[in-house]
Each structure stands twice: as structure tokens, then as C-alpha cells.
C-alpha distance (Angstrom), angle and dihedral (degrees) to the residues before:
residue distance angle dihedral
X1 . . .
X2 3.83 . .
X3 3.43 97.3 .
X4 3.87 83.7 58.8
X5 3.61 94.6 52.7
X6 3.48 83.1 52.8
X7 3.98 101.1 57.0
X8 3.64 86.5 59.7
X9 3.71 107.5 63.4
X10 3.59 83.3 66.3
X11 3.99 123.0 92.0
X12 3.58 107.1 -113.3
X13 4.18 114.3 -111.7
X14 3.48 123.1 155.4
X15 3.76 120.8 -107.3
X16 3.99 110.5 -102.8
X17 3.62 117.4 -122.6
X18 3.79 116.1 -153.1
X19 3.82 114.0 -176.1
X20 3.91 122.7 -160.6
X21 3.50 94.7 177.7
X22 3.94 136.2 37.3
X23 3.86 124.3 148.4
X24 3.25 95.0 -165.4
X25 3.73 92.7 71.3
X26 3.82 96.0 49.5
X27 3.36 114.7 95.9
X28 3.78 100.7 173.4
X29 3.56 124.8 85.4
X30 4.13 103.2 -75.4
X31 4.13 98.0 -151.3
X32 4.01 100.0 -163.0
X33 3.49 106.5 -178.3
X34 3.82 112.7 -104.8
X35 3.92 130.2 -151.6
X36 3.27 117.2 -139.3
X37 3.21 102.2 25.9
X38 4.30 89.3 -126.0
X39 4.03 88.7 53.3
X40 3.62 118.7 91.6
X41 3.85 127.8 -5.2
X42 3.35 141.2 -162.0
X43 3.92 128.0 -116.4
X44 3.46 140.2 167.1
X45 4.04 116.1 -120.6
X46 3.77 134.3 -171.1
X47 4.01 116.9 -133.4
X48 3.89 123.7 -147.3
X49 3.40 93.4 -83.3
X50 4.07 97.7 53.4
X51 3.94 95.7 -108.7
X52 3.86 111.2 136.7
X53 4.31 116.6 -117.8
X54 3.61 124.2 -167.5
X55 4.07 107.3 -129.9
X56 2.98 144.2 -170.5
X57 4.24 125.9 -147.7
X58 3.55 143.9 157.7
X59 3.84 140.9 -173.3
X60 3.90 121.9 174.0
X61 3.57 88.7 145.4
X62 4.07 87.1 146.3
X63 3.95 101.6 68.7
X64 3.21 123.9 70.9
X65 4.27 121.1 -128.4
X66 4.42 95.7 30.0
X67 3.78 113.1 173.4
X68 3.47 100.2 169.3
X69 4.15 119.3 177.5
X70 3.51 135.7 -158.7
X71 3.71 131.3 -170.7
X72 3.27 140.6 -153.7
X73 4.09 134.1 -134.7
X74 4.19 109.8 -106.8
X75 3.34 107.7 -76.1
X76 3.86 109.0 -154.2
X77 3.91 110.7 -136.7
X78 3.97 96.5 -146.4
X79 3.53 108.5 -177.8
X80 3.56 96.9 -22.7
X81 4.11 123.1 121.0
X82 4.13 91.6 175.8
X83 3.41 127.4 26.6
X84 3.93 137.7 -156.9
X85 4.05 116.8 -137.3
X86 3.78 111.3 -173.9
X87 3.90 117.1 -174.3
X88 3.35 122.6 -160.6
X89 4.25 112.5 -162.0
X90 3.05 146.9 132.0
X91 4.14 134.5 -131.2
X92 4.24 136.5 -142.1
X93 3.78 113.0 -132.8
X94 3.43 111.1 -110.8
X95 3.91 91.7 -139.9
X96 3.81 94.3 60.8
X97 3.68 92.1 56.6
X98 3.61 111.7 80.6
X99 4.48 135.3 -148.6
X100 4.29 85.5 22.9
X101 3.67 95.1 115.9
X102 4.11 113.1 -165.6
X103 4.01 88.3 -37.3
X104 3.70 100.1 89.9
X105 3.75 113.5 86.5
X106 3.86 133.3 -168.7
X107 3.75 95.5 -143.7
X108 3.99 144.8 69.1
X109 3.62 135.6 -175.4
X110 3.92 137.2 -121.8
X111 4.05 120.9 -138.9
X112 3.65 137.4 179.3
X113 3.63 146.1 -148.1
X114 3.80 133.2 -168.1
X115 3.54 123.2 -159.3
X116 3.90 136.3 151.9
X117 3.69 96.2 -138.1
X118 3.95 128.6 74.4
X119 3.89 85.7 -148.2
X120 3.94 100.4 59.2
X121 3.72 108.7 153.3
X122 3.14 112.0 -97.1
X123 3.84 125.4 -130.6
X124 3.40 117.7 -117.8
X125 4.22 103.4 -161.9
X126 3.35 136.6 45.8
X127 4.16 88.9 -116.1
X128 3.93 91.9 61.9
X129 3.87 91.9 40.3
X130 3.77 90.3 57.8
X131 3.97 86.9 45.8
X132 3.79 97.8 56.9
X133 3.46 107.6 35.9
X134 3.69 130.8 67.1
X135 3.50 123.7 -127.9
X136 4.21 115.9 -120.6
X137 3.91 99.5 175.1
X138 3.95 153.1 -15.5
X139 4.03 99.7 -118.9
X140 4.13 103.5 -136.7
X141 3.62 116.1 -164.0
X142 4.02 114.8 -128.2
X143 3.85 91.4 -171.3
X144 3.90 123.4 44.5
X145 3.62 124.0 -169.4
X146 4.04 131.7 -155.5
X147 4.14 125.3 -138.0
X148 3.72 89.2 -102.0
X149 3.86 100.9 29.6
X150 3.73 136.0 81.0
X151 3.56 119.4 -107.4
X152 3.67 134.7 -169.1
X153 3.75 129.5 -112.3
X154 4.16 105.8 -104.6
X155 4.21 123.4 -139.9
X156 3.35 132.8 -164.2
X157 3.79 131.4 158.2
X158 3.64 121.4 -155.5
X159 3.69 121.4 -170.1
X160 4.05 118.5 -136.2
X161 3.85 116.6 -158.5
X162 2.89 157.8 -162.9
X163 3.65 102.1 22.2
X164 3.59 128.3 -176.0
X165 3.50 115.8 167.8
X166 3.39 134.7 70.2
X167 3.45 103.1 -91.2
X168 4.15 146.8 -17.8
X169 3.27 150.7 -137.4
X170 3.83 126.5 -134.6
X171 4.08 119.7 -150.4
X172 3.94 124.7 -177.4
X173 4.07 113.8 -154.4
X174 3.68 118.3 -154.7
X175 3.73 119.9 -157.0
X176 4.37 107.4 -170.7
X177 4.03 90.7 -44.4
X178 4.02 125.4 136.3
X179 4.01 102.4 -133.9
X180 3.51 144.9 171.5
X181 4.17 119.5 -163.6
X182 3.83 97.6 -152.9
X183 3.02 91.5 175.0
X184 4.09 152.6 -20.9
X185 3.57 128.3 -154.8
X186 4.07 123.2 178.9
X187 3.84 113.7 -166.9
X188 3.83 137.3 152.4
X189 4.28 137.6 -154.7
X190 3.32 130.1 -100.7
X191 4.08 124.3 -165.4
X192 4.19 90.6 -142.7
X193 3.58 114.0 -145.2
X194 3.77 115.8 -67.8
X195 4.04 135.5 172.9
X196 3.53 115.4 -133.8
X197 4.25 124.6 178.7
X198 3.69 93.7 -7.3
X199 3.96 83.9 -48.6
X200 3.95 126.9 129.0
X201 4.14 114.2 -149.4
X202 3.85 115.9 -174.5
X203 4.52 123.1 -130.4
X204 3.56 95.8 -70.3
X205 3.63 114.9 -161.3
X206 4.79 110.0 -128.0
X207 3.41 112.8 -107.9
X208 3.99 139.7 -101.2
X209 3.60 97.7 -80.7
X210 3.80 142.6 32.5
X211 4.13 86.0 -111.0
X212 3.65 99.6 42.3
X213 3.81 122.3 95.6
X214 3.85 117.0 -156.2
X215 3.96 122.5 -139.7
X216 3.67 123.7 -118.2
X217 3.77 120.0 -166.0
X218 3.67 115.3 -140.5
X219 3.96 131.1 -157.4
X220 3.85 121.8 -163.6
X221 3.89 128.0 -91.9
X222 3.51 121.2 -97.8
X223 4.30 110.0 -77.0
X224 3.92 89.4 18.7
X225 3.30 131.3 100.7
X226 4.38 138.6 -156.1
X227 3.78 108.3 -81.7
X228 3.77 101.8 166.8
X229 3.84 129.0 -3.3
X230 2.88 169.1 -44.8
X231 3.77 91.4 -9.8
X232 3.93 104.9 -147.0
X233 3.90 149.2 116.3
X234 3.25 145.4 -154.3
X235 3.95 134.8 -113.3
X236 3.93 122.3 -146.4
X237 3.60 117.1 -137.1
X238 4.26 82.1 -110.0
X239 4.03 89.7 67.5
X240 3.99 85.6 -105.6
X241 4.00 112.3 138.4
X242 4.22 113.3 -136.4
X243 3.62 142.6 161.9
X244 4.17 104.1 36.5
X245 3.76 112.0 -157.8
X246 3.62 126.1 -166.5
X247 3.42 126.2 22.6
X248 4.39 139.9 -137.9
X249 3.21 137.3 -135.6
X250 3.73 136.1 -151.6
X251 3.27 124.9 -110.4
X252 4.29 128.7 -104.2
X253 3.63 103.9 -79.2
X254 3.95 94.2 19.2
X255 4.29 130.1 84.8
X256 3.32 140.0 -168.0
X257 4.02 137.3 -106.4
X258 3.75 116.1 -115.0
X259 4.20 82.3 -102.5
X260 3.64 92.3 65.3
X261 3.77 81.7 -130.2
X262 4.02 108.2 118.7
X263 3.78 136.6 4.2
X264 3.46 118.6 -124.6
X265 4.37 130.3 -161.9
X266 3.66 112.9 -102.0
X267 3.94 132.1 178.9
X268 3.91 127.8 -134.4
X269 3.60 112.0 -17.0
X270 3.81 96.2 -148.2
X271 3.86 91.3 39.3
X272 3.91 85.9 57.5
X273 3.65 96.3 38.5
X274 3.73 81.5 53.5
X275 3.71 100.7 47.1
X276 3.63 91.7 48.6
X277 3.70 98.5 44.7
X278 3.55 104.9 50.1
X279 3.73 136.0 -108.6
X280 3.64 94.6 -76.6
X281 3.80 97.9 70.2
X282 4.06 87.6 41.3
X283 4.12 90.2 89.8
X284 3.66 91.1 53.8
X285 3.94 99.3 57.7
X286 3.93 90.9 131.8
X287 3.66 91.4 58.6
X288 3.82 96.3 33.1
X289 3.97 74.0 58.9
X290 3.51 101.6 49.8
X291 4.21 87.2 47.0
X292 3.92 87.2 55.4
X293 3.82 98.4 41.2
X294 4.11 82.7 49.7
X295 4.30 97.8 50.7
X296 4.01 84.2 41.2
X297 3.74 87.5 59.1
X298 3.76 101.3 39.3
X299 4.11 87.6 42.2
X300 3.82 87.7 59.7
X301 4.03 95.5 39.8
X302 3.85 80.2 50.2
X303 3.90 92.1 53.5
X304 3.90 92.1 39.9
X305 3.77 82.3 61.5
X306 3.84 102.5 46.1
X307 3.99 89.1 46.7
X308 3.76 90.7 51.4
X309 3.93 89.4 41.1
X310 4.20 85.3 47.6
X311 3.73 86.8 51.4
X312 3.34 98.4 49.7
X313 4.01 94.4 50.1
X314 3.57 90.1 47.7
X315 3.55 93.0 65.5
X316 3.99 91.3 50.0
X317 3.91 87.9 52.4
X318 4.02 90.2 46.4
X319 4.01 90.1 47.9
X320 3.82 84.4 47.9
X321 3.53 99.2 52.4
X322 4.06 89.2 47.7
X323 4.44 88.5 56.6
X324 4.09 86.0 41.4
X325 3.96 90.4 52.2
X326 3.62 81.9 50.9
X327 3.51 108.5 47.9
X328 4.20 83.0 46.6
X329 3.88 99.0 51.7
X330 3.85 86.5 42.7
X331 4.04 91.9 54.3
X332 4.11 87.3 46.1
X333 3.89 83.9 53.9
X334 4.27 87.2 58.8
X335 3.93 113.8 103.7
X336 4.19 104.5 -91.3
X337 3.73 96.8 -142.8
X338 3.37 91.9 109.1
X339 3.39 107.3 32.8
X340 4.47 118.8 -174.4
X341 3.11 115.4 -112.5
X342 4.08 121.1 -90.2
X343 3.11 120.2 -98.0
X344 4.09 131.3 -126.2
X345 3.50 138.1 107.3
X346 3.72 120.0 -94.3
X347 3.29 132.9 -132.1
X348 3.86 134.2 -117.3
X349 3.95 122.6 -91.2
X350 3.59 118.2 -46.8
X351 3.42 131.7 -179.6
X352 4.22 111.6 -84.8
X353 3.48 85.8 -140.1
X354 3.44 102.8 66.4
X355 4.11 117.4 132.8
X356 3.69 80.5 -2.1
């Protein structure tokens, strides 16, 4: 519940999205290297709306012992310390193909390399693939489809983090499954730039992992100055902006906006009070003084509070982060034989067909 509270003393901005990879774009001829030679292939497919996709499928379901790779083109990382992969593809059901035995599977796998060269060598069998790259997740198809049946178009999103070199490679291993790659798209979050309690915070890329929070630095508004700090926030692996810490103040002769987002010029304070108020209250202008002077004071006791009450909540979400990264690097420790399956949302009927 406090973490809730917490998401709304932020402005609201939408995340940014910044994609470095999307297949469905490409229109050219993508030439991932393949190994073996007979393993995957490229294709081109036509969606439901008559637009061309390159694709990628494969479907040596027959021979026993397939480990068929696929690579991607260098993708260059940018600013991004996680990324989000999101497949979309679709999968034969291995009881509508006949004479395959128990070799035919309904699943394949996504890998990973980082490198800081465009030029990395590139492996040229399936036994050095496997050595250099690291695993990320066993794909599991929600929706199966038969030869003569319609099957629906499969999602899943797998996050990749941290990264720390200047770019990566993606590769997809096959085992005995029938598959089409629709479609692959690599992106990553952005908190955009935001002003929060008379505080400016730059586009901050998300962090390395789905628990961690990265730091942004803030730096007063124009005509405010510090009045506690440090003034910073954090960004959610989702691109969201939460817990603001610190606060400004504007400057003598300046006030704020009811959004605590800029600080404006203003003129006398009683003479405005005054003007706005009427000419009854103008005889009282010691008291109306003594009233203002007394909601100025309780406004900053009442800030005083919140920033220690923000503090304190921070260090809750920190220490909470800490058992999450835990309880994650613990689960990645667990045998991967038996992998769950990814998870994604799929997406309504599509034709089975598709890149077939």
C-alpha cells in the first residue's frame, strides 16, 4: 500500500520505449547466420493485414539429435543496461506430425552474447555456439497448431540484463521443434524527463534488472533554490519514475504552481492577498500577516515531515530490492531442466500458416 502512495507523488509521463531491434520493420533480406547449414531458414511471410515480414522457421522434426542455431546481426546496446526481447511465433503440434517418435519437441531456447566489437568471430557449430553464449530462457508455446488447423500467433517477452558492453548478439537453438520466428523485437525503458517538487530530473535510462531502481540526479528549476537533499529519484525497471527525495524552493520574490513544477515572479504578497480578498480583510493586514507567516510555517513543518517520512520508505524499498535480488539470483541458481514456461501475453487468432 505504501509503495502505492508513493507512485502518486510523481507527475504522470509515460515510460519511453526505445527499440533497437524490430523485424517487422526490415524489409531487406535479414541474413542471420545459420548452423548447420539445413537448420533454420529464412522466408518471407505476409501478416493479416498484407504487409511483408522477414521470418525465420524450421522443422527437422524427422532426425533424431537437431541442434539447430540461429544468430542474430550486432545489436548495439546504446544506453541500455537491461533489455526487453519479445518473440512473436508460432509452434506445430507434435501429435499431428506423424513417424517422429519422442524426438519432436514443442519448444526452443533463446541465448545471448555480448561483445564490444561488430566483428566477433563467429562460431561456426552448434558445440561452440552453446559454449559462448549464455542461455536466457526455454521458449514454451501457449498455443499449438495442427497441419490442417488454425493456430494462434504465440508472445513471450524475456528480459536480458545486466548488460555491459557495447552491444549483443541474440541466438535461438532449436532442439527437434517445428517453428516459425514471426517476428523479434529488442527494446529497453526510459524514465523521460519529469519535474518533481520544484525539481528537474533528466531521461534516465531503467536499470539492469527487473528489481533494481536506477538513480537520477536532479538540479532545481529555474528561480528556486535546494531546500532539503539530496534531490533525486528513482526509475523502475518499467520506465515509471517513484520515490522523489529532496525538495526546492522558490526564490524571495518568486512562487510556485500548485504542481510544484516551476516558480513564477509575483508582487507584494499582502497587496495581492488584498486585491484578491476584498476590501474588507484590507484593515486587518497585520493579522492577515500573522495567518500567512503561521500556514508558511506549518506548510514547511508539513514538508519536513513528508521528506523524513519519504526517507524513511526509501530505505524499506532499498532493503526490499536487496531480499528480491536474492530470492532472483537464488531461483537462477535452480537446475534448468525444467524450465517454467515464459511468460507474455498472446495474441488473438492468426493464421497457422503464417511464414509457412
Amino acid at each position: 500500500m505504501g509503495f502505492g502512495i508513493l507512485l502518486c507523488l510523481v507527475p504522470t509521463v509515460l515510460a519511453v520505449d526505445v527499440v533497437l531491434l524490430d523485424t517487422e520493420l526490415e524489409q531487406d533480406e535479414l541474413n542471420w547466420l545459420v548452423t548447420p547449414a539445413n537448420g533454420w531458414e529464412e522466408t518471407v511471410a505476409v501478416d493479416k493485414n498484407f504487409n511483408t515480414m522477414r521470418t525465420y522457421r524450421v522443422c527437422n522434426v524427422e532426425g533424431p539429435n537437431q541442434d539447430n542455431w540461429l544468430r542474430s546481426a550486432y545489436i548495439a546496446r546504446g544506453e541500455a543496461q537491461m533489455v526487453y526481447v519479445t518473440l512473436r511465433f508460432t509452434v506445430r503440434d507434435c501429435s499431428s506430425i506423424v513417424s517422429v517418435g519422442g524426438s519432436c519437441r514443442e519448444t526452443f531456447a533463446l541465448y545471448y552474447l555480448e561483445t564490444d566489437s561488430k566483428g566477433a568471430p563467429e562460431a561456426s557449430t552448434a558445440a561452440r555456439m552453446k559454449a559462448a553464449y549464455t542461455k536466457a530462457r526455454d521458449i514454451t508455446a501457449q498455443h499449438v497448431f495442427a497441419l490442417s488447423g488454425r493456430g494462434k500467433v504465440n508472445r513471450a517477452t524475456v528480459p536480458i540484463g545486466p548488460l555491459g558492453k557495447a552491444g549483443f548478439h541474440l541466438a535461438f537453438r532449436d532442439r527437434g521443434a517445428c517453428v516459425n520466428l514471426l517476428s523479434v523485437r529488442v527494446s529497453y525503458k526510459k524514465c523521460p524527463p519529469t519535474v518533481a517538487n520544484l525539481a528537474r530530473f533528466p531521461e534516465t535510462p531503467a536499470g539492469g534488472s527487473l528489481t533494481s531502481l536506477a538513480i537520477a540526479l536532479g538540479a532545481c528549476v529555474a528561480n528556486a533554490e535546494e531546500d532539503s537533499v539530496p534531490l533525486k529519484m528513482y526509475c523502475t525497471s518499467e520506465g515509471d519514475w517513484v520515490v522523489p527525495i529532496g525538495s526546492c524552493r522558490c526564490q524571495a520574490g518568486y512562487q510556485s504552481n500548485e504542481e510544484l513544477t516551476e516558480c513564477a515572479a509575483m508582487g507584494d504578497p499582502l497587496v495581492q492577498m488584498s486585491s484578491e480578498r476584498g476590501p474588507a480583510q484590507e484593515a486587518s493586514g497585520p493579522s492577515s500577516c500573522s495567518r500567512l507567516e503561521g500556514q508558511l510555517r506549518a506548510n514547511q513543518q508539513l514538508l519536513e515531515e513528508q521528506a523524513k517520512a519519504l526517507a524513511r520508505l526509501t530505505q524499506m524499498v532499498d532493503a526490499l530490492n536487496v531480499t528480491l535480488l536474492t530470492i532472483w539470483q537464488s531461483l537462477h541458481t535452480l537446475p534448468r531442466d525444467h524450465p517454467p514456461p515464459a511468460h507474455g501475453t498472446s495474441a488473438p487468432g492468426a493464421d497457422g500458416g503464417e511464414g509457412n
